[in-house]
mmJSON file of the N, C-alpha and C atoms, coordinates in Angstrom:
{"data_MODEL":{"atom_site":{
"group_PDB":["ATOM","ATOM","ATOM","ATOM","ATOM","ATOM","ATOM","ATOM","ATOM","ATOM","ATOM","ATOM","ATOM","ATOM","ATOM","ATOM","ATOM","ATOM","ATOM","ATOM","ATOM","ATOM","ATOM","ATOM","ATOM","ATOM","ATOM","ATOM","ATOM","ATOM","ATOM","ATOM","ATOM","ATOM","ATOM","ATOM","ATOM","ATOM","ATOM","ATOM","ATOM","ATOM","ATOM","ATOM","ATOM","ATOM","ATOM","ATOM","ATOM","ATOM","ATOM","ATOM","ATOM","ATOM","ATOM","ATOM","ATOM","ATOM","ATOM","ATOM","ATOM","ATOM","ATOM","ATOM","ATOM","ATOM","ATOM","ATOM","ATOM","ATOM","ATOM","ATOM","ATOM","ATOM","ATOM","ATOM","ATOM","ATOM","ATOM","ATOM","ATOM","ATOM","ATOM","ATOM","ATOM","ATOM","ATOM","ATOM","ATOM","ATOM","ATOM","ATOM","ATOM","ATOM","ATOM","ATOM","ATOM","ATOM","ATOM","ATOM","ATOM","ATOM","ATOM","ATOM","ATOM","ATOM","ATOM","ATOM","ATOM","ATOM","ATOM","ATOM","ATOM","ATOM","ATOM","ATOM","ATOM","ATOM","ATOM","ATOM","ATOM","ATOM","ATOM","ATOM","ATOM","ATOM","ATOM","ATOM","ATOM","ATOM","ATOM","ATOM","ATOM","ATOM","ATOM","ATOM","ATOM","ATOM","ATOM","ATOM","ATOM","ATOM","ATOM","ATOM","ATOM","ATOM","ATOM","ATOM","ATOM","ATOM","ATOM","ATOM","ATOM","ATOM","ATOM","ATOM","ATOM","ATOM","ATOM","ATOM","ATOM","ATOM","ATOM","ATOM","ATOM","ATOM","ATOM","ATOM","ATOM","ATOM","ATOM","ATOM","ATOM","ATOM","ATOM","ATOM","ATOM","ATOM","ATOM","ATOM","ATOM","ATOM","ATOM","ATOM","ATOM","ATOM","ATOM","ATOM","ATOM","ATOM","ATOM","ATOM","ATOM","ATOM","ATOM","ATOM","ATOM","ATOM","ATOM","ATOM","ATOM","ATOM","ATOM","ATOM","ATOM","ATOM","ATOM","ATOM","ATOM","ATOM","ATOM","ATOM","ATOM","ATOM","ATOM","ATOM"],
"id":[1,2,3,4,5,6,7,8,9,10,11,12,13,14,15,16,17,18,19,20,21,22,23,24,25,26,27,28,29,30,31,32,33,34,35,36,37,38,39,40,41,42,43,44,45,46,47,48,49,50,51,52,53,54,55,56,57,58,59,60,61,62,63,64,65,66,67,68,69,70,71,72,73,74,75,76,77,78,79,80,81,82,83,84,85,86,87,88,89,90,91,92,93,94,95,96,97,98,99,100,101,102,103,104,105,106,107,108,109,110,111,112,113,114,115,116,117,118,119,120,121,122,123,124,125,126,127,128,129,130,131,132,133,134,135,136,137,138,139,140,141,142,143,144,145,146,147,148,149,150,151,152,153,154,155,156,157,158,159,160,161,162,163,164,165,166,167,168,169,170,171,172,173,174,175,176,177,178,179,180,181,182,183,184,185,186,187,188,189,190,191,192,193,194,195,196,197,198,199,200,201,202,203,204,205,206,207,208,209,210,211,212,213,214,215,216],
"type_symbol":["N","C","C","N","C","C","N","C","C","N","C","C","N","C","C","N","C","C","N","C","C","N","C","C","N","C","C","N","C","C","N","C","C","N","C","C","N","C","C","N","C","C","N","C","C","N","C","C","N","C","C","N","C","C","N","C","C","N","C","C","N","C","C","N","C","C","N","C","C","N","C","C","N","C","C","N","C","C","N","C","C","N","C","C","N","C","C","N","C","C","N","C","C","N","C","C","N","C","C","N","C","C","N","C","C","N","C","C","N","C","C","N","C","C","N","C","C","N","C","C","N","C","C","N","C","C","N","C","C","N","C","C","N","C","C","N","C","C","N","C","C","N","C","C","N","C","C","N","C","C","N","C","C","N","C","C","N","C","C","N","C","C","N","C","C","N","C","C","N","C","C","N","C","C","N","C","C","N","C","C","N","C","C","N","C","C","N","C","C","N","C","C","N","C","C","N","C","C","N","C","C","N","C","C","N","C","C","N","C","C","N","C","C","N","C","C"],
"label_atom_id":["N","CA","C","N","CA","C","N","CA","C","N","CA","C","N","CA","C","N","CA","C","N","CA","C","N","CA","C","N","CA","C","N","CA","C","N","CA","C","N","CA","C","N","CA","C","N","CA","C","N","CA","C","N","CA","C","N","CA","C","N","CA","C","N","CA","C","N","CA","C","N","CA","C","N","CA","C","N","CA","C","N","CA","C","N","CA","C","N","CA","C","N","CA","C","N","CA","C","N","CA","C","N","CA","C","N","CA","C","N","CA","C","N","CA","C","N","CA","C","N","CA","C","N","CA","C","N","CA","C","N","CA","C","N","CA","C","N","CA","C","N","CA","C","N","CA","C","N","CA","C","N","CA","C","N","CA","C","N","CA","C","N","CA","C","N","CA","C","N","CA","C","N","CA","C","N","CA","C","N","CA","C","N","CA","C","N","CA","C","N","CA","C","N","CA","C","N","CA","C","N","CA","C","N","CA","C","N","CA","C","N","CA","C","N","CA","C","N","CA","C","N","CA","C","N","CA","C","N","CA","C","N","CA","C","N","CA","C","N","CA","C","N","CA","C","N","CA","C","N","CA","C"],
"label_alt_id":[null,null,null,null,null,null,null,null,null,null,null,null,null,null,null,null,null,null,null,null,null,null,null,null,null,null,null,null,null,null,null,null,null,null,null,null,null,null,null,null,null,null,null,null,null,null,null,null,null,null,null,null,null,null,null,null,null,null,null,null,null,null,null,null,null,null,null,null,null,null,null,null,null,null,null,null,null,null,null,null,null,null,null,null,null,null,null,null,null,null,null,null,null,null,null,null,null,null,null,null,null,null,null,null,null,null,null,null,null,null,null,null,null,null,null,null,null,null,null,null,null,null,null,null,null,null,null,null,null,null,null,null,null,null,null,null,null,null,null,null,null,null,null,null,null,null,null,null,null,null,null,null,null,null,null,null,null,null,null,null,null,null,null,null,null,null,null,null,null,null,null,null,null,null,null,null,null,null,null,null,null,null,null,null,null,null,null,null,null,null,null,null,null,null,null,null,null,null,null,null,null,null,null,null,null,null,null,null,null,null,null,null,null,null,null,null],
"label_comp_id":["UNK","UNK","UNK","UNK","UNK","UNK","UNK","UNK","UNK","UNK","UNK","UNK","UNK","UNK","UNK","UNK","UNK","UNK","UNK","UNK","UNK","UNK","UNK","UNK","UNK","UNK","UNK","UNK","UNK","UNK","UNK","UNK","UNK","UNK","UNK","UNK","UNK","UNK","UNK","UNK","UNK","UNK","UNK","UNK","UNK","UNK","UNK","UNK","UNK","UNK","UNK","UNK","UNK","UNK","UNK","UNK","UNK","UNK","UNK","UNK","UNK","UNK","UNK","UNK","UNK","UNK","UNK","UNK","UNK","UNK","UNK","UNK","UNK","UNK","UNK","UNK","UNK","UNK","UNK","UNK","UNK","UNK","UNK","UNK","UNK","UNK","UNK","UNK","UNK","UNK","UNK","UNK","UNK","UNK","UNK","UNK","UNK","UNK","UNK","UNK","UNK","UNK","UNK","UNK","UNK","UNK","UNK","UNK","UNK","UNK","UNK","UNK","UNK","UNK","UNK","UNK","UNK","UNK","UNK","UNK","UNK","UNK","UNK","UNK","UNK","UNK","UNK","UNK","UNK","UNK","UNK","UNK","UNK","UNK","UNK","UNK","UNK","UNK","UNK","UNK","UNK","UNK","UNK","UNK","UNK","UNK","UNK","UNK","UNK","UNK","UNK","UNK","UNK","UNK","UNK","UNK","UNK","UNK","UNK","UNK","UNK","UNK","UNK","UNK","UNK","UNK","UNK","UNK","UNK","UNK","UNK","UNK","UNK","UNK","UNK","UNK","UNK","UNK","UNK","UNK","UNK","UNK","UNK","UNK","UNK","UNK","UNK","UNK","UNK","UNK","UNK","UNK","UNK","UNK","UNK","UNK","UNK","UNK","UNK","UNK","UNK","UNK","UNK","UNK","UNK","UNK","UNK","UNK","UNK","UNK","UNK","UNK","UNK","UNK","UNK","UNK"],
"label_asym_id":["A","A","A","A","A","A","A","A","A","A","A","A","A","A","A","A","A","A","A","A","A","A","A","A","A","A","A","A","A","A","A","A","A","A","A","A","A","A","A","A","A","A","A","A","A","A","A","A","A","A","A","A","A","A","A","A","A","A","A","A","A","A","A","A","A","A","A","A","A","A","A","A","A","A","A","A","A","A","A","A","A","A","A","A","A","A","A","A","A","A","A","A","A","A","A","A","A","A","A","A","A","A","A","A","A","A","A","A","A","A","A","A","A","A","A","A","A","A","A","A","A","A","A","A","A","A","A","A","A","A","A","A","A","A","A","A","A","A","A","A","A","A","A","A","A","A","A","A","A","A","A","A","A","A","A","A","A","A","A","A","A","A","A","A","A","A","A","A","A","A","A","A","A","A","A","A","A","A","A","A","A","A","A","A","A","A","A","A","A","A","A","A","A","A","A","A","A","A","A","A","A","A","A","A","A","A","A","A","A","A","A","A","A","A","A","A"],
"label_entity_id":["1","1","1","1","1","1","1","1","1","1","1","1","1","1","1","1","1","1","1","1","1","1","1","1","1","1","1","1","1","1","1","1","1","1","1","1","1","1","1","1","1","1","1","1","1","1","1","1","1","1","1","1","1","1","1","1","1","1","1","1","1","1","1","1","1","1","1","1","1","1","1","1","1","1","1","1","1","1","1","1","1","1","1","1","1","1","1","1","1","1","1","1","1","1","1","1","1","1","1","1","1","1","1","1","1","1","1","1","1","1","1","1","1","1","1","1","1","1","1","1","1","1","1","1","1","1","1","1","1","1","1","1","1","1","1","1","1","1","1","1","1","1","1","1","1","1","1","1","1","1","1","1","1","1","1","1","1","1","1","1","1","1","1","1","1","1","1","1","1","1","1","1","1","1","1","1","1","1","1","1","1","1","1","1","1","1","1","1","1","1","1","1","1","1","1","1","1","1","1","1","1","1","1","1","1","1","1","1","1","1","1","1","1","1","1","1"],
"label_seq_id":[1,1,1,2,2,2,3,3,3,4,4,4,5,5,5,6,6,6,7,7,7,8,8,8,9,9,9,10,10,10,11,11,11,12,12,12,13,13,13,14,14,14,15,15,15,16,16,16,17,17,17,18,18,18,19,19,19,20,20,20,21,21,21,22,22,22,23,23,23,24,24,24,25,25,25,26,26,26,27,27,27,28,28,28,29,29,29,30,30,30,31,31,31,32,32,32,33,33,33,34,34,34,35,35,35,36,36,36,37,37,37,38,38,38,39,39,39,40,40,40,41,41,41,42,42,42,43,43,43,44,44,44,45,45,45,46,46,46,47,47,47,48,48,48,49,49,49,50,50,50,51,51,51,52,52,52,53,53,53,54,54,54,55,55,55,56,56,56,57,57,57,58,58,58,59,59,59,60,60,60,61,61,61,62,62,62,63,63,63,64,64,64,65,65,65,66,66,66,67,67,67,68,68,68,69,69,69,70,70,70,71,71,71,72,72,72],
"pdbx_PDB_ins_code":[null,null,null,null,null,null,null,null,null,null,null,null,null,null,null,null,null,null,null,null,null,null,null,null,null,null,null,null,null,null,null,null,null,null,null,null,null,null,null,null,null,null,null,null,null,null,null,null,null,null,null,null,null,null,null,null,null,null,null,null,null,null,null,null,null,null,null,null,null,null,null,null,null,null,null,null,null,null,null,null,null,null,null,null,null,null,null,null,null,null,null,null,null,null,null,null,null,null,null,null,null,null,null,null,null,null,null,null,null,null,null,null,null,null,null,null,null,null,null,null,null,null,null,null,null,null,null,null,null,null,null,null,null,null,null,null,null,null,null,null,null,null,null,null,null,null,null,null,null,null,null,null,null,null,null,null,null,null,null,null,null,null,null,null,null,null,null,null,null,null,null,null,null,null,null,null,null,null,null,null,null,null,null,null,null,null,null,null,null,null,null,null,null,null,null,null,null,null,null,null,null,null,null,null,null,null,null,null,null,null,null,null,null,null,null,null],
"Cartn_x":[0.829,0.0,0.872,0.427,1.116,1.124,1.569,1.423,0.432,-0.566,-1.427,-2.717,-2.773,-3.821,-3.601,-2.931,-2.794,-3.122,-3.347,-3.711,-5.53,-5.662,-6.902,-8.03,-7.538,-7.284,-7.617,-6.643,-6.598,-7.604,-7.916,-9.068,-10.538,-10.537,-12.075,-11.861,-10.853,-10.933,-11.427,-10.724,-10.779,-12.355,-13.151,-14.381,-15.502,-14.512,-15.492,-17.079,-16.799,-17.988,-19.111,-20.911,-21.453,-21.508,-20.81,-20.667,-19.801,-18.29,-16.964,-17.641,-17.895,-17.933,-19.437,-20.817,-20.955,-20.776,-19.522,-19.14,-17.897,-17.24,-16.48,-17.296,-18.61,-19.226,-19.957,-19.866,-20.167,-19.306,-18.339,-16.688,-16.359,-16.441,-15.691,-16.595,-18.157,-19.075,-19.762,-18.825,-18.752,-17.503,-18.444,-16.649,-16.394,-14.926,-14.346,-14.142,-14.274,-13.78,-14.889,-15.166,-16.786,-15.732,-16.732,-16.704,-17.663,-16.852,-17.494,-19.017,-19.471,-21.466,-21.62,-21.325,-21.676,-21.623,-20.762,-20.476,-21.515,-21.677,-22.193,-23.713,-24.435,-25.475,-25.827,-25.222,-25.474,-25.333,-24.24,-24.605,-25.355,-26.118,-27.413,-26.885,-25.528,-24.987,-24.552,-23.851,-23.869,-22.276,-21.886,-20.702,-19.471,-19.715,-18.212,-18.201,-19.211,-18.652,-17.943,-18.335,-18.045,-16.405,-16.002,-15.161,-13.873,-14.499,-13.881,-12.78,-13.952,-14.34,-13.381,-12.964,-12.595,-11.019,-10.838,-9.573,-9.102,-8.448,-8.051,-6.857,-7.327,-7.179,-7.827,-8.823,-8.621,-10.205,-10.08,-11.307,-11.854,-11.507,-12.164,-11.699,-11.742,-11.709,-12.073,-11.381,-11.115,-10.789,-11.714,-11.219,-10.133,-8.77,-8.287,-8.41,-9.033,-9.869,-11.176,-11.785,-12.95,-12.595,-13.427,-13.577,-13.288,-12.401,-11.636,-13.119,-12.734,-13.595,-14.539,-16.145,-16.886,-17.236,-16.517,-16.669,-17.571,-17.689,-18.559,-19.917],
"Cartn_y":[-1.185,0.0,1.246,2.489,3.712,4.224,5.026,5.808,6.819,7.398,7.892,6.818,5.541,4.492,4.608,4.434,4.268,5.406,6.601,7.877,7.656,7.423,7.41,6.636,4.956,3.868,4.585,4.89,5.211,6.259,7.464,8.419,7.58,6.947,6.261,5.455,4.904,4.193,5.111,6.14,7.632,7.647,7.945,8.492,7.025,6.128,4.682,4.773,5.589,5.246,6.383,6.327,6.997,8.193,8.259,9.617,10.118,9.633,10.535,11.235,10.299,11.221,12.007,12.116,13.242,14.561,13.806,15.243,15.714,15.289,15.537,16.446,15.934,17.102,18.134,18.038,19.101,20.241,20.125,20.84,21.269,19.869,20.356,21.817,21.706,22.682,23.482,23.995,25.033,25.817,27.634,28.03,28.044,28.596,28.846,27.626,27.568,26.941,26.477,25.183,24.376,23.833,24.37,23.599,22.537,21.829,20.353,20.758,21.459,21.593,21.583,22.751,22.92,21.688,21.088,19.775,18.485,18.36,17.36,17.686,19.175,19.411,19.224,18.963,18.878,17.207,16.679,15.486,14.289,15.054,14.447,13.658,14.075,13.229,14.327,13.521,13.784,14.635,15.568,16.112,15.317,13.942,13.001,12.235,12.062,10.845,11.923,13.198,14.324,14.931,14.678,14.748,13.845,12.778,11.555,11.265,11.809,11.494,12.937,14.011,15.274,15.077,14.382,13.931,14.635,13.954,14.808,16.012,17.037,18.541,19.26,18.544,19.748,20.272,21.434,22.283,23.148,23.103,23.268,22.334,21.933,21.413,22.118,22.322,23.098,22.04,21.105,20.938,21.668,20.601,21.68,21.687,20.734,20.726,19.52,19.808,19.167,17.293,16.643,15.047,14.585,13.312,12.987,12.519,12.498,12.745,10.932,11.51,10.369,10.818,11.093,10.815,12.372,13.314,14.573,14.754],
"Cartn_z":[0.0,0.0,0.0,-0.669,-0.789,0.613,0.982,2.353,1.937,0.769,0.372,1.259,0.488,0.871,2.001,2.715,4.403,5.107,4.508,5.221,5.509,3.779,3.369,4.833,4.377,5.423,6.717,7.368,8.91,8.773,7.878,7.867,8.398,7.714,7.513,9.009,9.558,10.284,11.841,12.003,13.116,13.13,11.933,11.566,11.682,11.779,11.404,12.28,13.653,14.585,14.342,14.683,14.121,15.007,15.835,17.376,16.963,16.437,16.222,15.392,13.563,12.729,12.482,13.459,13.888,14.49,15.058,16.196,15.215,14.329,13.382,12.088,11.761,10.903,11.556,12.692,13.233,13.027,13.639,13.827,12.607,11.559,10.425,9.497,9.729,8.955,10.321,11.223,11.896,11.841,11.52,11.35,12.661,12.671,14.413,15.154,16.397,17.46,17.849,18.419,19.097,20.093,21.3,23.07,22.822,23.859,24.334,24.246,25.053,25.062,24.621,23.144,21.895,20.921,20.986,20.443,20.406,22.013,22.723,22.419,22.403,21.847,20.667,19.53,18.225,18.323,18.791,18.604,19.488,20.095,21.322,21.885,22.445,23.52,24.813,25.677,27.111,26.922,27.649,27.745,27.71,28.57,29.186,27.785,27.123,25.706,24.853,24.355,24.133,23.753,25.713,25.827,25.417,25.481,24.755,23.954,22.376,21.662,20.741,21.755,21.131,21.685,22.631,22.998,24.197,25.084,26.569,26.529,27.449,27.45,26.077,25.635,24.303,25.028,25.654,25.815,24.595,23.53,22.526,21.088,19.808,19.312,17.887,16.936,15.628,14.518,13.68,12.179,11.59,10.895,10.617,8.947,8.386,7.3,6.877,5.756,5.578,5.635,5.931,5.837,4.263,4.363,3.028,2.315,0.998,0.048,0.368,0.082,0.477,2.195,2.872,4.057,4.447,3.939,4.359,4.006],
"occupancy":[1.0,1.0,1.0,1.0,1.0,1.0,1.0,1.0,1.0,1.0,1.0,1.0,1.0,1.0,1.0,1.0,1.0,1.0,1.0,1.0,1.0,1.0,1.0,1.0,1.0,1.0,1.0,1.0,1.0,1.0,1.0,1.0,1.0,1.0,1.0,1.0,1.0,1.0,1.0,1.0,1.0,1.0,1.0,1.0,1.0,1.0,1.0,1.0,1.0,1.0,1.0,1.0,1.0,1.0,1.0,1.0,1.0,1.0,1.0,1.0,1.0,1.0,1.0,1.0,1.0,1.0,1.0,1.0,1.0,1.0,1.0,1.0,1.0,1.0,1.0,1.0,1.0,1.0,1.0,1.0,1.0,1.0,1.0,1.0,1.0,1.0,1.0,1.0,1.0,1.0,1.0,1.0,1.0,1.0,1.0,1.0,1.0,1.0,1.0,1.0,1.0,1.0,1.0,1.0,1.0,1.0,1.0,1.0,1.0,1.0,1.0,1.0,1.0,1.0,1.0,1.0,1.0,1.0,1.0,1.0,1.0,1.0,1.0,1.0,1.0,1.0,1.0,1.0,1.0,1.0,1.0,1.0,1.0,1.0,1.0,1.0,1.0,1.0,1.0,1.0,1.0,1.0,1.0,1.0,1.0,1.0,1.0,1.0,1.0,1.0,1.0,1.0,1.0,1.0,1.0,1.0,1.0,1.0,1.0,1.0,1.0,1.0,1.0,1.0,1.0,1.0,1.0,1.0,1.0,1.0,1.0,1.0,1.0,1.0,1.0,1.0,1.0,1.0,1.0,1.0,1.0,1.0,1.0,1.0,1.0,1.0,1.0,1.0,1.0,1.0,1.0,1.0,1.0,1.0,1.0,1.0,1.0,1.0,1.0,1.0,1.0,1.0,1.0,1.0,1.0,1.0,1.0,1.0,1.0,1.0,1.0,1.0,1.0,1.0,1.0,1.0],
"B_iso_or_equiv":[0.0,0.0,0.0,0.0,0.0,0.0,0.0,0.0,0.0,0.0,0.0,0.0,0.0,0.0,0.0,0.0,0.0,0.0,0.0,0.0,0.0,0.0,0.0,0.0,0.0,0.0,0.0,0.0,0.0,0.0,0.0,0.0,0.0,0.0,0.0,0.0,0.0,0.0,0.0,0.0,0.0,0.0,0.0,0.0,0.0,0.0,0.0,0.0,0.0,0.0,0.0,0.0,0.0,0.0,0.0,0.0,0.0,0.0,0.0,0.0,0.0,0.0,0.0,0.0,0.0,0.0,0.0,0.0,0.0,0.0,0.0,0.0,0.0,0.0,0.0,0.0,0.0,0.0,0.0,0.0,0.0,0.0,0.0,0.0,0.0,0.0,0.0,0.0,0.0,0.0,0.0,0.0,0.0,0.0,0.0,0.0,0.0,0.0,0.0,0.0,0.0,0.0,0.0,0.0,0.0,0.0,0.0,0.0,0.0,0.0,0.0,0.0,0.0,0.0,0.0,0.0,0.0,0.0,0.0,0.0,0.0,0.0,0.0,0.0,0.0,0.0,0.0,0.0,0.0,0.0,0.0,0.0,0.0,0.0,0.0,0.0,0.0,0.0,0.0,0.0,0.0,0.0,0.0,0.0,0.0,0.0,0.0,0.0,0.0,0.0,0.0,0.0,0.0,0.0,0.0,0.0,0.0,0.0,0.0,0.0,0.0,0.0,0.0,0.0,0.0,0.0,0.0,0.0,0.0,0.0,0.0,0.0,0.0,0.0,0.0,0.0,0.0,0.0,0.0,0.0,0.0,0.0,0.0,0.0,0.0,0.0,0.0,0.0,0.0,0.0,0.0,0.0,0.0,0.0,0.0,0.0,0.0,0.0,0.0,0.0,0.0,0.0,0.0,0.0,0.0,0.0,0.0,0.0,0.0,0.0,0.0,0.0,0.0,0.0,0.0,0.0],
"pdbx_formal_charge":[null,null,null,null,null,null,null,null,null,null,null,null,null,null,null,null,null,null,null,null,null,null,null,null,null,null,null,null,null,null,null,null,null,null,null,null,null,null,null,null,null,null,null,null,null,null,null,null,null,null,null,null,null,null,null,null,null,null,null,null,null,null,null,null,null,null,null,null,null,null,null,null,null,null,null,null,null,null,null,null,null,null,null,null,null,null,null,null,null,null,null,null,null,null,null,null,null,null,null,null,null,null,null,null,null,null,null,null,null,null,null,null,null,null,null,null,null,null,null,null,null,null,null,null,null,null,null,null,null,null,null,null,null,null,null,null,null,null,null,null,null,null,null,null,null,null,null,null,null,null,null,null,null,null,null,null,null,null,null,null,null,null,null,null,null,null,null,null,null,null,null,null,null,null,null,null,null,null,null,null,null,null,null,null,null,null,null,null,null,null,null,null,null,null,null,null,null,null,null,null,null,null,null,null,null,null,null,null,null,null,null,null,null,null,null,null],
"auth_seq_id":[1,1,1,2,2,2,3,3,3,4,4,4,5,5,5,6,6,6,7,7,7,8,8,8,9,9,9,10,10,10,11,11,11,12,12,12,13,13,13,14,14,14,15,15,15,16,16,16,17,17,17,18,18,18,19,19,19,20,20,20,21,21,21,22,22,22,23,23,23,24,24,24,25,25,25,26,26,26,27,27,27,28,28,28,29,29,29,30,30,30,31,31,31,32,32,32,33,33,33,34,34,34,35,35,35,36,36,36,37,37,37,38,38,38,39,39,39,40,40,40,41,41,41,42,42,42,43,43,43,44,44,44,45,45,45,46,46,46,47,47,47,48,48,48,49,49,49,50,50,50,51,51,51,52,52,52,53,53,53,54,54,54,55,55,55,56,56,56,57,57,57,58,58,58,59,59,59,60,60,60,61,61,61,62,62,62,63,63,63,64,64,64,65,65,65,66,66,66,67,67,67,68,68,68,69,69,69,70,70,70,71,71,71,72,72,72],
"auth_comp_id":["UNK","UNK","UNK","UNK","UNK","UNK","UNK","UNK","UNK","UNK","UNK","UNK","UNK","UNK","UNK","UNK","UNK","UNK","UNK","UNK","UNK","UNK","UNK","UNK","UNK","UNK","UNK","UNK","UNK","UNK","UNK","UNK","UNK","UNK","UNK","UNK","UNK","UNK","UNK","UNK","UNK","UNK","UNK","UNK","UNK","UNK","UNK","UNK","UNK","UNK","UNK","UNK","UNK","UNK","UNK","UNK","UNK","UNK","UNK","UNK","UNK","UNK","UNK","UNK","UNK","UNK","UNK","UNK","UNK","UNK","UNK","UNK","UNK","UNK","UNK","UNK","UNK","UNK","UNK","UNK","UNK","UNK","UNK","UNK","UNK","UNK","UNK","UNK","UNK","UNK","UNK","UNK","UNK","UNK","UNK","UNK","UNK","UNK","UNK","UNK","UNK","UNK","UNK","UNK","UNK","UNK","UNK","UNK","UNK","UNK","UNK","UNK","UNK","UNK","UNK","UNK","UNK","UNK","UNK","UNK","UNK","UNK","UNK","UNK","UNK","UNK","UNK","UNK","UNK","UNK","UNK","UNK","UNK","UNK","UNK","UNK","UNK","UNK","UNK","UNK","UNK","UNK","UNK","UNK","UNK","UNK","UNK","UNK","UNK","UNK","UNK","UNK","UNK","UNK","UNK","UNK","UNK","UNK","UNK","UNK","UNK","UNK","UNK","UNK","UNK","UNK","UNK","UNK","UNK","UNK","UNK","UNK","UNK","UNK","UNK","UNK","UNK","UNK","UNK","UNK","UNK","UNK","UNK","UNK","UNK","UNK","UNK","UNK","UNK","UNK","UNK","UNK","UNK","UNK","UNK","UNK","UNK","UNK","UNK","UNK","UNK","UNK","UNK","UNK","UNK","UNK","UNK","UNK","UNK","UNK","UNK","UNK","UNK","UNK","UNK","UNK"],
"auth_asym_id":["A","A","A","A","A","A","A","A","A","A","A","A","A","A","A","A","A","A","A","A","A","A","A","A","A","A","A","A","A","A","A","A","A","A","A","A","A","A","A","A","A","A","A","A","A","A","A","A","A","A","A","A","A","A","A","A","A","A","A","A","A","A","A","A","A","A","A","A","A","A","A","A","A","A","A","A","A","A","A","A","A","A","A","A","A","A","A","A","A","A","A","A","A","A","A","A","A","A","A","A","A","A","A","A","A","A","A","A","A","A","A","A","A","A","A","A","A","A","A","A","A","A","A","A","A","A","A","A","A","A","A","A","A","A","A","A","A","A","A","A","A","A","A","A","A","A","A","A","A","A","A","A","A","A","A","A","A","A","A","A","A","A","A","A","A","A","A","A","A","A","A","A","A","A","A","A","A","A","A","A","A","A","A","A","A","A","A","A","A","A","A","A","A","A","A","A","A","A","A","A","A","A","A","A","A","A","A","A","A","A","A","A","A","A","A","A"],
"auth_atom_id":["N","CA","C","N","CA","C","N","CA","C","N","CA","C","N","CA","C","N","CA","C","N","CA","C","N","CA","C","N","CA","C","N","CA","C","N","CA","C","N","CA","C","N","CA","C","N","CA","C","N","CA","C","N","CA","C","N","CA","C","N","CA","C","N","CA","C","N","CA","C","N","CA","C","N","CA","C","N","CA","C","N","CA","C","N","CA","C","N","CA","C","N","CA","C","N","CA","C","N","CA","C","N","CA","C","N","CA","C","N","CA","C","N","CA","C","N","CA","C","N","CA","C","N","CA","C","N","CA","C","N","CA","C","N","CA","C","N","CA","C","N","CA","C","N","CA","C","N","CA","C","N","CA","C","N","CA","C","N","CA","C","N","CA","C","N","CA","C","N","CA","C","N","CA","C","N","CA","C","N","CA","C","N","CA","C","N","CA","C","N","CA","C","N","CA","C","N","CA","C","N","CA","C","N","CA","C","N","CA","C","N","CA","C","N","CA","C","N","CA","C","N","CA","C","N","CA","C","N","CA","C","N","CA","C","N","CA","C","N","CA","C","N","CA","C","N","CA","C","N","CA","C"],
"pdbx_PDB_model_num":[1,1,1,1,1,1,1,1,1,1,1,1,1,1,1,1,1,1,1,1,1,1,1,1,1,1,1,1,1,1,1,1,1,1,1,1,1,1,1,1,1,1,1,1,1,1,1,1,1,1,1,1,1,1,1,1,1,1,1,1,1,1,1,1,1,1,1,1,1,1,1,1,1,1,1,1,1,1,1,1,1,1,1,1,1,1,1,1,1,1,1,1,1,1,1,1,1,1,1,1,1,1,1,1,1,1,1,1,1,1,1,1,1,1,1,1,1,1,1,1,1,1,1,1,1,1,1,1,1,1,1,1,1,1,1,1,1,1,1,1,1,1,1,1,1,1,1,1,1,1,1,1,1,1,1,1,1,1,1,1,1,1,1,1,1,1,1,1,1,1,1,1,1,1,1,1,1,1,1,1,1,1,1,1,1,1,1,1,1,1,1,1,1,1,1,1,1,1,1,1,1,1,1,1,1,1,1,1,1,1,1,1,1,1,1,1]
}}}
């Protein structure tokens, strides 16, 4: 496999669950910066999965671009 395929690969794999890659199109088609609430509100979950799910210390959470192609 290219190290292209393997990016691709591991992309889809990050996004595989249906909570990440909600809380991932959230982020990604919000401009600016989204807090955990904000987050956790769009994707009708509880703050602590939230937090999770956005990764530890990150009190806010910024896309730093759109979901690989197929995946948005």
């Amino acid at each position: 496999m290219s190290s292209g395929e393997d990016a691709a690969l591991e992309a889809m794999t990050v996004l595989g669950g249906p909570v990440r890659r909600g809380l991932y199109r959230h982020v990604a088609n919000t401009p600016g910066e989204v807090g955990r609430d904000a987050a956790a509100e769009a994707a009708g979950i509880s703050r602590s999965p939230t937090a999770f799910h956005l990764g530890p210390g990150a009190f806010t959470f910024q896309a730093p671009h759109p979901p690989p192609a197929g995946l948005g």
